[in-house]
PyMOL commands that place a pseudoatom at each C-alpha (Angstrom):
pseudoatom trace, name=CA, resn=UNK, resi=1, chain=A, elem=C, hetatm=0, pos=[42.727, -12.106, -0.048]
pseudoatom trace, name=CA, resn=UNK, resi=2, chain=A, elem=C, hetatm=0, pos=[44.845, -8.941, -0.589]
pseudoatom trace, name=CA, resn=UNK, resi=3, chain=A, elem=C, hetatm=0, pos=[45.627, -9.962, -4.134]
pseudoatom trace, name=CA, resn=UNK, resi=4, chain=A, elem=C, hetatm=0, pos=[42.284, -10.857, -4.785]
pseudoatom trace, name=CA, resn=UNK, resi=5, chain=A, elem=C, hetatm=0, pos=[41.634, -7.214, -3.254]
pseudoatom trace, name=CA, resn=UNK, resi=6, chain=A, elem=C, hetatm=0, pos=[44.036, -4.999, -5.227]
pseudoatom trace, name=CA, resn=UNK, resi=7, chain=A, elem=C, hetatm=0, pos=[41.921, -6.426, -8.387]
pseudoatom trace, name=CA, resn=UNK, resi=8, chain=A, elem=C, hetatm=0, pos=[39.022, -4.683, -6.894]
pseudoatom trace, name=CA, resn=UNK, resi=9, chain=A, elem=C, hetatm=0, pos=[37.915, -1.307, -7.084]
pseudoatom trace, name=CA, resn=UNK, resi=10, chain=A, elem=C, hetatm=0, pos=[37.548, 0.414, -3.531]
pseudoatom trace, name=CA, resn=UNK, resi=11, chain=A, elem=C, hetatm=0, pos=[33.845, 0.694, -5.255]
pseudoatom trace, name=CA, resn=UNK, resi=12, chain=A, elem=C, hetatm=0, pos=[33.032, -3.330, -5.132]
pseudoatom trace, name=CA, resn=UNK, resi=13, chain=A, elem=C, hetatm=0, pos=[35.260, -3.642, -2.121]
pseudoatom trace, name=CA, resn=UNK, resi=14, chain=A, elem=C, hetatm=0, pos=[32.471, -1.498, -0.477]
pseudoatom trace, name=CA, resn=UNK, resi=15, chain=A, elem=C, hetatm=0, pos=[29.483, -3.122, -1.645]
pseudoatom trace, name=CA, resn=UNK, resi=16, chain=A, elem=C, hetatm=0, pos=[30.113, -6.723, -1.726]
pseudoatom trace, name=CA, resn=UNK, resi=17, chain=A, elem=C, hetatm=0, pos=[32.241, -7.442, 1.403]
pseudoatom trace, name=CA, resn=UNK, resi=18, chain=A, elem=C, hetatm=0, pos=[31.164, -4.349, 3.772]
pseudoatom trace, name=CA, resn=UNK, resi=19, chain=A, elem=C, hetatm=0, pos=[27.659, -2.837, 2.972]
pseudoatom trace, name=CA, resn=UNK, resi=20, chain=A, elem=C, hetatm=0, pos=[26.308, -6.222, 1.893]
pseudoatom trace, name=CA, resn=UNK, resi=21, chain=A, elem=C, hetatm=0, pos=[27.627, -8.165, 5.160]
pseudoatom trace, name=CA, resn=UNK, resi=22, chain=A, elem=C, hetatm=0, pos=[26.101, -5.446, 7.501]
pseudoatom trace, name=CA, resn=UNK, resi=23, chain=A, elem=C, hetatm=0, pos=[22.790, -5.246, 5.283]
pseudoatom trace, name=CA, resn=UNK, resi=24, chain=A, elem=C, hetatm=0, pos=[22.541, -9.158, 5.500]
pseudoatom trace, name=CA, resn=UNK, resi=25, chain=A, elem=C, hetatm=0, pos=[23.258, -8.985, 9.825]
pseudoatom trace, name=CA, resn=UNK, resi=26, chain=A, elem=C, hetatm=0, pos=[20.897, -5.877, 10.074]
pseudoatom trace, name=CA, resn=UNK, resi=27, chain=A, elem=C, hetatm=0, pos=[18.136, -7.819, 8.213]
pseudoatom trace, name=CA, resn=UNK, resi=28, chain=A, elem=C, hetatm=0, pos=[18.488, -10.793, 10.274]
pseudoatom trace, name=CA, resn=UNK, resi=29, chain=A, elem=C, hetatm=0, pos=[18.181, -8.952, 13.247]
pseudoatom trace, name=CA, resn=UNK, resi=30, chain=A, elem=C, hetatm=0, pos=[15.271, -7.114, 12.160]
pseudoatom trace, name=CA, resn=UNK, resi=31, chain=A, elem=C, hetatm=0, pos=[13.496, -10.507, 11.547]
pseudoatom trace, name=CA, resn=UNK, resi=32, chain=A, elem=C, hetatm=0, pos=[14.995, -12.509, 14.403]
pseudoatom trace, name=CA, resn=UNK, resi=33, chain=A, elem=C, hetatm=0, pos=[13.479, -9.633, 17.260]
pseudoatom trace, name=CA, resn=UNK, resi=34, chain=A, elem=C, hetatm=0, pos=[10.298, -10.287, 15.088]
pseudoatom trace, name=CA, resn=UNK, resi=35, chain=A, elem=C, hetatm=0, pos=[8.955, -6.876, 14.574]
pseudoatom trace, name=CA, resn=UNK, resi=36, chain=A, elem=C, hetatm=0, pos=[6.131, -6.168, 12.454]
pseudoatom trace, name=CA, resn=UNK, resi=37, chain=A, elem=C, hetatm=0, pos=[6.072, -6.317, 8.726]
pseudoatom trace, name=CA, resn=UNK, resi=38, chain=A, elem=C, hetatm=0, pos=[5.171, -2.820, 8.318]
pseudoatom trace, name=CA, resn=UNK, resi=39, chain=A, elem=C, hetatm=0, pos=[8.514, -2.117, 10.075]
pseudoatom trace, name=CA, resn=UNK, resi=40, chain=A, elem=C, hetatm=0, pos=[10.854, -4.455, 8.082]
pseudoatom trace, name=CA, resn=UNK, resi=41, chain=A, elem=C, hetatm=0, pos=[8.879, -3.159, 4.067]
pseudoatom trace, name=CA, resn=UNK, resi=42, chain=A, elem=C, hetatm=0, pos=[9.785, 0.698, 5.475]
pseudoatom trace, name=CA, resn=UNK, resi=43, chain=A, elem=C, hetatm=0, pos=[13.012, -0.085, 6.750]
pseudoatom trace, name=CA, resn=UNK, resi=44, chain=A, elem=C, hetatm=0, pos=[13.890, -2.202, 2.454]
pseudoatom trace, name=CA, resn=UNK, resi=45, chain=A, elem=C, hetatm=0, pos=[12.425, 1.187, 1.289]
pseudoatom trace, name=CA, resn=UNK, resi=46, chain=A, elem=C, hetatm=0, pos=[14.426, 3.636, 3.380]
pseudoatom trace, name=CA, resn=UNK, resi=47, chain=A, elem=C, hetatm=0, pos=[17.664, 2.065, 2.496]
pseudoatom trace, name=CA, resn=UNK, resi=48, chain=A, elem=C, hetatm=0, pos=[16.785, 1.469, -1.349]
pseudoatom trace, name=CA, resn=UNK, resi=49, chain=A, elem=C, hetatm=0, pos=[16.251, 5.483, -1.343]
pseudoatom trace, name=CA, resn=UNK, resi=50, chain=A, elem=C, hetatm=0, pos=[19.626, 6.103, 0.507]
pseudoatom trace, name=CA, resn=UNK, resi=51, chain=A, elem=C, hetatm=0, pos=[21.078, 3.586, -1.763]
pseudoatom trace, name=CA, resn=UNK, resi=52, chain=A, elem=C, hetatm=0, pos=[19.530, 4.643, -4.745]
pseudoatom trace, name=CA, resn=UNK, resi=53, chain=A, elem=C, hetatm=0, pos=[20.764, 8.548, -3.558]
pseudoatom trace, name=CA, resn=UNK, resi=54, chain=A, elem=C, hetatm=0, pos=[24.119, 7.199, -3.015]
pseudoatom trace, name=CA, resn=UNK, resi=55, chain=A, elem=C, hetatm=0, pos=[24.437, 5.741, -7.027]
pseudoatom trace, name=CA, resn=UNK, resi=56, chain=A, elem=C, hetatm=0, pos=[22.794, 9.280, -8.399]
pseudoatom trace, name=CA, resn=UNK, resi=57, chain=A, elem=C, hetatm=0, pos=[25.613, 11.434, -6.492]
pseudoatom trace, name=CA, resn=UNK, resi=58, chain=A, elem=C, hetatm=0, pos=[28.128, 9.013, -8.194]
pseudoatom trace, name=CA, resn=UNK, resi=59, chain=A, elem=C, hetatm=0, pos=[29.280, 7.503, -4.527]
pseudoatom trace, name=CA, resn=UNK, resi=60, chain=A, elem=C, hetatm=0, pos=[28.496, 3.305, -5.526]
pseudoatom trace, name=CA, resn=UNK, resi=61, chain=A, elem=C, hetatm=0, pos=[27.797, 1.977, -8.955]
pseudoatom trace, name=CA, resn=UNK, resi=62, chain=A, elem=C, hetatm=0, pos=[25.234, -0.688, -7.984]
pseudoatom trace, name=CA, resn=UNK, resi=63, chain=A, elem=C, hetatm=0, pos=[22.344, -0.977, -5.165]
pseudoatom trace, name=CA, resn=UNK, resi=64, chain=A, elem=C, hetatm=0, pos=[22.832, -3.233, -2.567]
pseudoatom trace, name=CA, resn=UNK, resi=65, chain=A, elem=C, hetatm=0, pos=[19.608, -3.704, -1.863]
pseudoatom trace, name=CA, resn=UNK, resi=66, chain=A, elem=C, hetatm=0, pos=[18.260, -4.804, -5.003]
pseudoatom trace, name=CA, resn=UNK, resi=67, chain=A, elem=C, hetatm=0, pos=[18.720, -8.690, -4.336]
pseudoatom trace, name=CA, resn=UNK, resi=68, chain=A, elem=C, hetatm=0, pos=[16.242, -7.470, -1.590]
pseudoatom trace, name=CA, resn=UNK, resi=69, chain=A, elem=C, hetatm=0, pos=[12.272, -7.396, -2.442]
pseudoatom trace, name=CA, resn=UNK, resi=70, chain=A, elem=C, hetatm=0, pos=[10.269, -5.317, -0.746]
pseudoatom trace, name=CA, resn=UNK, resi=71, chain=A, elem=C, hetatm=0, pos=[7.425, -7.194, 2.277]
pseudoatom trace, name=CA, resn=UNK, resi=72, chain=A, elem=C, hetatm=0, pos=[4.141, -6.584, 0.519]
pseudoatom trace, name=CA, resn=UNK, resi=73, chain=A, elem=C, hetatm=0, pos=[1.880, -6.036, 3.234]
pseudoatom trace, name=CA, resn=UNK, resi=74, chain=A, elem=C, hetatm=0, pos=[-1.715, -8.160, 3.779]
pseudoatom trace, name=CA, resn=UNK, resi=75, chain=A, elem=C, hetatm=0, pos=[-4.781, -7.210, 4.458]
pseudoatom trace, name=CA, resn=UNK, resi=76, chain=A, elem=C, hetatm=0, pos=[-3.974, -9.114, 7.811]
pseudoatom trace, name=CA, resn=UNK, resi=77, chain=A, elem=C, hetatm=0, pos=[-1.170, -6.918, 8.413]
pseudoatom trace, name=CA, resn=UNK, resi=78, chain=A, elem=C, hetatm=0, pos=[-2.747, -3.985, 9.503]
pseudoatom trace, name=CA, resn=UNK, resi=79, chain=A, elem=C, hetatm=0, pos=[-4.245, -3.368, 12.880]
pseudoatom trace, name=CA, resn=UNK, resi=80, chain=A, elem=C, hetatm=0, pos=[-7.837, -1.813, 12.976]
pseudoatom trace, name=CA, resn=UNK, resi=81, chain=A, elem=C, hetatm=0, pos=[-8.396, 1.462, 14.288]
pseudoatom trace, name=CA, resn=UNK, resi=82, chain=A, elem=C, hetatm=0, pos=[-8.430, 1.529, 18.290]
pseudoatom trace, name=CA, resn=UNK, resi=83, chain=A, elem=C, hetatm=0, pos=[-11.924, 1.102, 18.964]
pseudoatom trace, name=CA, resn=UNK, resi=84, chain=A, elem=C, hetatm=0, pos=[-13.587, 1.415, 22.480]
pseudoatom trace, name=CA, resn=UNK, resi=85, chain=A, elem=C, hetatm=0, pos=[-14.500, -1.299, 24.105]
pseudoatom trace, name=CA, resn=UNK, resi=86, chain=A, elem=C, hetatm=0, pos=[-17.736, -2.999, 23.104]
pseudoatom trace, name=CA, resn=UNK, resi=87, chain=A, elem=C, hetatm=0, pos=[-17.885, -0.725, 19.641]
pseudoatom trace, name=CA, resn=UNK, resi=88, chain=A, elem=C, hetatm=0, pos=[-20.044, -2.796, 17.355]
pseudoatom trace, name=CA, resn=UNK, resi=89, chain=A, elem=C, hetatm=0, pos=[-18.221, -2.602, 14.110]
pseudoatom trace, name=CA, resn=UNK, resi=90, chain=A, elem=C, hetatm=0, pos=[-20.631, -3.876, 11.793]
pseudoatom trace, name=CA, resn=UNK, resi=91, chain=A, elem=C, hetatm=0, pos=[-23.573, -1.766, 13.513]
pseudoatom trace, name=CA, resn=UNK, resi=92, chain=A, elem=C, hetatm=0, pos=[-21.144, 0.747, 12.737]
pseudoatom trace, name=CA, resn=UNK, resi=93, chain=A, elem=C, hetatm=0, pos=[-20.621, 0.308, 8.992]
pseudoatom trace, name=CA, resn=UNK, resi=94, chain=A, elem=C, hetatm=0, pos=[-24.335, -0.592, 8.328]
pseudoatom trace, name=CA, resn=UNK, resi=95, chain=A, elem=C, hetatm=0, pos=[-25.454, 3.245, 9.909]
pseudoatom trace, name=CA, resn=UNK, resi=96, chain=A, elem=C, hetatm=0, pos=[-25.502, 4.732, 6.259]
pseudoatom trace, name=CA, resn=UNK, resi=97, chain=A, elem=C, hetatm=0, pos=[-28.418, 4.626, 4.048]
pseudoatom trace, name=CA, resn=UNK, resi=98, chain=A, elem=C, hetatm=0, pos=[-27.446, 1.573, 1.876]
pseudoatom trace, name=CA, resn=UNK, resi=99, chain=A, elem=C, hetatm=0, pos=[-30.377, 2.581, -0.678]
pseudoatom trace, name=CA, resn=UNK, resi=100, chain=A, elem=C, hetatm=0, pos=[-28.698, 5.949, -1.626]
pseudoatom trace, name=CA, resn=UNK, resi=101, chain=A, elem=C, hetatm=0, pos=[-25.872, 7.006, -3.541]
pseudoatom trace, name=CA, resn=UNK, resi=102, chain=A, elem=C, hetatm=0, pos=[-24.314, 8.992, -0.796]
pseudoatom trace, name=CA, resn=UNK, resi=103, chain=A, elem=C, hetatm=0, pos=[-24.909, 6.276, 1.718]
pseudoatom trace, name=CA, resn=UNK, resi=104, chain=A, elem=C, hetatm=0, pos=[-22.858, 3.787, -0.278]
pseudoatom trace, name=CA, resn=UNK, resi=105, chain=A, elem=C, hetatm=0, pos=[-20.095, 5.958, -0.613]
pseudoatom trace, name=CA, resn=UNK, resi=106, chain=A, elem=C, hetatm=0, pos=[-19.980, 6.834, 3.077]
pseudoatom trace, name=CA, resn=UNK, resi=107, chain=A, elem=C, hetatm=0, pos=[-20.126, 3.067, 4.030]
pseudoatom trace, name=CA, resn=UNK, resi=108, chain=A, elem=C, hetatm=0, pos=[-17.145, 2.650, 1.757]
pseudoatom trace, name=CA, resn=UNK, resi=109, chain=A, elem=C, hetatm=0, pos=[-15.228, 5.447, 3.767]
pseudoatom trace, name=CA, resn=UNK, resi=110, chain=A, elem=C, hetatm=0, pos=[-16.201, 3.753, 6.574]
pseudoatom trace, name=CA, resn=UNK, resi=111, chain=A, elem=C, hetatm=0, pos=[-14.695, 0.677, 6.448]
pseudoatom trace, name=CA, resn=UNK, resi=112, chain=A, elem=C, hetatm=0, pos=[-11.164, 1.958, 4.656]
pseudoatom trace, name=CA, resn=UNK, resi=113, chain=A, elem=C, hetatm=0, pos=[-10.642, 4.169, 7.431]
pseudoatom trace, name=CA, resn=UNK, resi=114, chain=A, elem=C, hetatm=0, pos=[-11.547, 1.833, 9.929]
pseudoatom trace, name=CA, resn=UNK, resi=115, chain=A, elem=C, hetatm=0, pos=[-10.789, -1.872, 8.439]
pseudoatom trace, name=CA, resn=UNK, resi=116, chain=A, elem=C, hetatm=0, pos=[-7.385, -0.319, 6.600]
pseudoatom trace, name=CA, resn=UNK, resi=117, chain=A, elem=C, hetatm=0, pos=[-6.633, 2.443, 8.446]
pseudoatom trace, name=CA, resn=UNK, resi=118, chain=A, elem=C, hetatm=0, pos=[-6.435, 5.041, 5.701]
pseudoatom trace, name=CA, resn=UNK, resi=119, chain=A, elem=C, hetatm=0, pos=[-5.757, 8.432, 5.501]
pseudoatom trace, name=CA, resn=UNK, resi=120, chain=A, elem=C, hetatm=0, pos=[-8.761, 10.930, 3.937]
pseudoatom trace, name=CA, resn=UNK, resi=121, chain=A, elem=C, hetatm=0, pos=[-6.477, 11.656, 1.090]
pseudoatom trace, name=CA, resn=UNK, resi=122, chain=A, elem=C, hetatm=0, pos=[-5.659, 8.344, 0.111]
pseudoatom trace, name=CA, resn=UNK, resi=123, chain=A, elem=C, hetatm=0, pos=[-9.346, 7.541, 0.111]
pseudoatom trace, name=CA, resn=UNK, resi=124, chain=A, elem=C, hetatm=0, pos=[-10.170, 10.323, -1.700]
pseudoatom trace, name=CA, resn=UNK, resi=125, chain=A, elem=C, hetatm=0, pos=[-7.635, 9.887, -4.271]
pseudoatom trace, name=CA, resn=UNK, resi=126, chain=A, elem=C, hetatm=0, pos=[-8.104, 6.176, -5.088]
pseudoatom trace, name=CA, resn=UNK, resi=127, chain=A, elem=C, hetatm=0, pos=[-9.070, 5.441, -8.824]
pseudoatom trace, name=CA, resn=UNK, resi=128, chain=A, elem=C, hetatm=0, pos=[-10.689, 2.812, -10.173]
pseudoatom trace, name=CA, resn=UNK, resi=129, chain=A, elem=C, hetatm=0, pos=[-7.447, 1.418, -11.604]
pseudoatom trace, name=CA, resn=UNK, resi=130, chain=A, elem=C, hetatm=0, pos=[-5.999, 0.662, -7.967]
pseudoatom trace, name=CA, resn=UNK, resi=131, chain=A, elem=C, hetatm=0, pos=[-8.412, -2.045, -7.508]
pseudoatom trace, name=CA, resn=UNK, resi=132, chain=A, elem=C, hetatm=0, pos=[-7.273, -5.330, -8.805]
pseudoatom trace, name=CA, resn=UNK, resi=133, chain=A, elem=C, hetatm=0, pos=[-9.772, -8.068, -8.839]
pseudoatom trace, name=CA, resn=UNK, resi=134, chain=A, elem=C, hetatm=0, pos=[-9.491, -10.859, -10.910]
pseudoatom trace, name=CA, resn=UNK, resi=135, chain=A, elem=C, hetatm=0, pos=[-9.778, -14.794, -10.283]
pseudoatom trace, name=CA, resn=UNK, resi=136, chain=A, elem=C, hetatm=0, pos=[-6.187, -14.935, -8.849]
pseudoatom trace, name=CA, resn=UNK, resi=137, chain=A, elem=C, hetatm=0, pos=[-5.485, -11.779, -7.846]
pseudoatom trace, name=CA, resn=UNK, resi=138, chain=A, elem=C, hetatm=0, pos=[-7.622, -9.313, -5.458]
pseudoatom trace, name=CA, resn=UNK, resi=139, chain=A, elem=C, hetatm=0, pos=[-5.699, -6.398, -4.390]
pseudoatom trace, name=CA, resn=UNK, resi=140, chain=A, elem=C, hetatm=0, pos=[-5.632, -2.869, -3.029]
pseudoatom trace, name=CA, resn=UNK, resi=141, chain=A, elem=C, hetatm=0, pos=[-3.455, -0.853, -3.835]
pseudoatom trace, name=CA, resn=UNK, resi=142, chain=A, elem=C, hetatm=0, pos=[-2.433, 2.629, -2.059]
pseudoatom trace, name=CA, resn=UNK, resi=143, chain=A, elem=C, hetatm=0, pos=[-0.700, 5.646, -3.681]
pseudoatom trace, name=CA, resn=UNK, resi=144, chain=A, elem=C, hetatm=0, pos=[-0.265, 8.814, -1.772]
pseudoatom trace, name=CA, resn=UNK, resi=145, chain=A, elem=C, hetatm=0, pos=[-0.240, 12.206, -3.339]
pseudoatom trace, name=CA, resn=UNK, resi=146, chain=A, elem=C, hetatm=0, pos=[3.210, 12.560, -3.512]
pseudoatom trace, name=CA, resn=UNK, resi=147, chain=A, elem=C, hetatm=0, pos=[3.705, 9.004, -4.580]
pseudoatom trace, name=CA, resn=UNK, resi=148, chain=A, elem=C, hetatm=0, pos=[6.462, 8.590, -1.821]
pseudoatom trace, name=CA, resn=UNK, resi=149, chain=A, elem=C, hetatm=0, pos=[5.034, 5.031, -1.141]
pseudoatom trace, name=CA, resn=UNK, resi=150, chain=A, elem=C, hetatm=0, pos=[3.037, 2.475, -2.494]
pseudoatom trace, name=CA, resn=UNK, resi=151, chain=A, elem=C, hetatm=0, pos=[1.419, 0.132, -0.149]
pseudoatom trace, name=CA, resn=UNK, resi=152, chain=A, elem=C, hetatm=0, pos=[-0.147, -3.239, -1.615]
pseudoatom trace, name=CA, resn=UNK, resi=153, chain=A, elem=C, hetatm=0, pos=[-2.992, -4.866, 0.066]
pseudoatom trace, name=CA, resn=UNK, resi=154, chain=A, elem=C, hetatm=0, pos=[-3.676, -8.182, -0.662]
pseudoatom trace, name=CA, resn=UNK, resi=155, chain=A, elem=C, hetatm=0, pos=[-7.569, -8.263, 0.043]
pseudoatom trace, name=CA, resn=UNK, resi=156, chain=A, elem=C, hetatm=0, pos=[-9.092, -10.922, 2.376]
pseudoatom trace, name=CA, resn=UNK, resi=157, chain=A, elem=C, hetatm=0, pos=[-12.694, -12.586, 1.204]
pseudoatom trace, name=CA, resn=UNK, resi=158, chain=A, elem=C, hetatm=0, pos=[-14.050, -10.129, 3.772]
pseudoatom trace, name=CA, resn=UNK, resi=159, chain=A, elem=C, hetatm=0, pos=[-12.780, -7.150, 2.139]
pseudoatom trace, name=CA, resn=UNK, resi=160, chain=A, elem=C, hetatm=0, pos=[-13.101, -8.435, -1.703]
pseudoatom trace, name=CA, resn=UNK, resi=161, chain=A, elem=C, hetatm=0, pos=[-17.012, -8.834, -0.589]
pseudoatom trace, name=CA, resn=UNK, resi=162, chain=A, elem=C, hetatm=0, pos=[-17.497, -5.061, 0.566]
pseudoatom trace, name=CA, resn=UNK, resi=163, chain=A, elem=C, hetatm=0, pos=[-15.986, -3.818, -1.721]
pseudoatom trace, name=CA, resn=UNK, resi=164, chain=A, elem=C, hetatm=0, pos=[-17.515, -5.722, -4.512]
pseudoatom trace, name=CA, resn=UNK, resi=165, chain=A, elem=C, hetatm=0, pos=[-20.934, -5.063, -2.735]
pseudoatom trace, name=CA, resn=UNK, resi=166, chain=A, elem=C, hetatm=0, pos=[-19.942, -1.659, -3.015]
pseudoatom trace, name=CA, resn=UNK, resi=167, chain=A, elem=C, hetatm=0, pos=[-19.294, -1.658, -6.776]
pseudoatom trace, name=CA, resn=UNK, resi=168, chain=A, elem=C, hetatm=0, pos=[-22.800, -3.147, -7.311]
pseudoatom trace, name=CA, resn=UNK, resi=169, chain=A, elem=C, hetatm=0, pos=[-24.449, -0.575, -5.427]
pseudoatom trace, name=CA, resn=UNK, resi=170, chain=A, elem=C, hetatm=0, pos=[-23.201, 1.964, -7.214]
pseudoatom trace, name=CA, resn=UNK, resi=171, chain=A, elem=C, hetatm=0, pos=[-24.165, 0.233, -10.715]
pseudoatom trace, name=CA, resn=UNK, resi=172, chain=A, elem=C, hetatm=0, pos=[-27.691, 0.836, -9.590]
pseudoatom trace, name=CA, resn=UNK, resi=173, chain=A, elem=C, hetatm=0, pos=[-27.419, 4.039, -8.591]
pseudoatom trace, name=CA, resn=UNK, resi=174, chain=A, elem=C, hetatm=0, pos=[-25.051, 5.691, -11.459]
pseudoatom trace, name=CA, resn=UNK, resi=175, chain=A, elem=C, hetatm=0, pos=[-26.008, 6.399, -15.107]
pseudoatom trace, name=CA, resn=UNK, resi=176, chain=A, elem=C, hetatm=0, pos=[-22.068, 5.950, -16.355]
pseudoatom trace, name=CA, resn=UNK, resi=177, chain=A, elem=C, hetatm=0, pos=[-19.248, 3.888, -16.214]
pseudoatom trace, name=CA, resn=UNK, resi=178, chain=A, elem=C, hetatm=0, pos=[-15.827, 4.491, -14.578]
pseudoatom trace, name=CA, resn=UNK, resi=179, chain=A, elem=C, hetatm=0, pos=[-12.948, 3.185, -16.102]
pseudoatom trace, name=CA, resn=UNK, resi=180, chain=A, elem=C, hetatm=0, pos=[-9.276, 2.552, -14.862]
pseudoatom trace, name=CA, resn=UNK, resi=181, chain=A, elem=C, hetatm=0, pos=[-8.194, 6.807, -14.767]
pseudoatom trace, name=CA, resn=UNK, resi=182, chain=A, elem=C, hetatm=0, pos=[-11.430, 7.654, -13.068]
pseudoatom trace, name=CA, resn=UNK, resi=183, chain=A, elem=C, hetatm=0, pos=[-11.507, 8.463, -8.888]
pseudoatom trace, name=CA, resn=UNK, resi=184, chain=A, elem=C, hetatm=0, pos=[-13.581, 4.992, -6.872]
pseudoatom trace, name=CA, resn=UNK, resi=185, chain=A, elem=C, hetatm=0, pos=[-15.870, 8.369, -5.307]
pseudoatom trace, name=CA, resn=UNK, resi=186, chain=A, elem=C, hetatm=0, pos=[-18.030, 9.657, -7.200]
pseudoatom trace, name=CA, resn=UNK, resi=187, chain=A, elem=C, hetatm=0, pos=[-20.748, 11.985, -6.139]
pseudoatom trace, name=CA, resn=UNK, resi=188, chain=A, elem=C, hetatm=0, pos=[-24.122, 11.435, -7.217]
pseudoatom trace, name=CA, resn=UNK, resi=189, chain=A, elem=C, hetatm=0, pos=[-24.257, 14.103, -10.470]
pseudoatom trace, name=CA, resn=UNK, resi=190, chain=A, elem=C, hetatm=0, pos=[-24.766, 12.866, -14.368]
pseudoatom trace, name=CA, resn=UNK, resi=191, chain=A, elem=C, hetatm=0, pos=[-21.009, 13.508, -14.978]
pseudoatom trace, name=CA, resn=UNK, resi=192, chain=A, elem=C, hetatm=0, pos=[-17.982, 11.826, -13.315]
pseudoatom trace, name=CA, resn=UNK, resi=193, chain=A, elem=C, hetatm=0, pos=[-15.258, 13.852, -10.768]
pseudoatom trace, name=CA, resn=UNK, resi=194, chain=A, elem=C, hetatm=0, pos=[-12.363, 15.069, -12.459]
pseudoatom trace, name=CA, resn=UNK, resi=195, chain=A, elem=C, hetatm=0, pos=[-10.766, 15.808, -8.632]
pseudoatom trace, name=CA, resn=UNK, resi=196, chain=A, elem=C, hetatm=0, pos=[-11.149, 13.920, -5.845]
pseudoatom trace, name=CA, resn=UNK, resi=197, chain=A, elem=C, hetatm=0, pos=[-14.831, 15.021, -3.868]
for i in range(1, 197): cmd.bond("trace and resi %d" % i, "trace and resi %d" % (i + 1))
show_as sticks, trace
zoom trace
């Protein structure tokens, strides 16, 4: 072992006997005490970064984490909003005025903020092109301003349906089409947003 040491760099001594052994038990633990999934994607993103810090300041050559892929998080994943007790959700999401272009937007908001739990901004701020919704693949996914993190959303039928139904809608009601670059709000003028409403 000490031979096969003094042929190592104190570099790949680091990362493939100490870092990589306490990554691997840390991991484990986090998955054996079975906390949520949210908790174990932030905790492969936090290290990547300090890793990924660590190789810019010239500290390691190589990230340990990268044999590591990130939990993409379902639509299942994510609690609802805490709602009182007897709340009727879909009472809820049907208030708006589903014959009017405004209406369909707010229903839209609606059920992000509570079905998702999404920040204003993020709603605001999604484009057409964060929508994925082919045959074999229906996501969301979730870019903040600063493009710290990207969350993926793997969309159940429940959620592909609304927010198909609320693409339709809005076919009726609009006189142009979006394409990938343009925001998923739009307000209800002849010419499309070029900021978030």
């Amino acid at each position: 072992l000490q031979t096969y040491h003094s042929q190592l760099s104190p570099d790949r001594i680091f990362q493939e006997h100490l870092v990589q052994k306490a990554i691997n038990s840390y991991l484990k633990d986090l998955h054996s005490t079975k906390k949520a999934k949210s908790t174990i994607s932030r905790t492969i993103y936090i290290l990547n970064c300090f890793f990924k810090h660590c190789i810019d300041q010239g500290y390691i050559s190589r990230n340990p984490m990268a044999r590591y892929e990130r939990v993409r998080l379902t639509y299942a994943d994510f609690k609802a909003a805490i709602l009182p007790d007897g709340f009727d959700f879909e009472k809820f999401l049907n208030t708006p005025d589903q014959h009017s272009f405004k209406g369909n937007n707010e229903r839209l908001v609606l059920f992000l903020i509570i079905g998702f739990g999404l920040k204003r901004s993020e709603i605001l701020n999604l484009k057409m092109g964060d929508l994925i919704l082919d045959d074999e693949d229906k996501k969301l996914v979730i870019t903040n301003a600063k493009k710290f993190r990207t969350r993926v959303y793997s969309l159940s039928e429940d959620a592909f349906s609304e927010i198909e139904g609320f693409l339709n809608r809005r076919q009726i009601y609009s006189k142009y089409k979006l394409d990938a670059n343009d925001f998923l709000l739009q307000t209800s003028s002849s010419e499309k947003n070029d900021r978030p409403i």
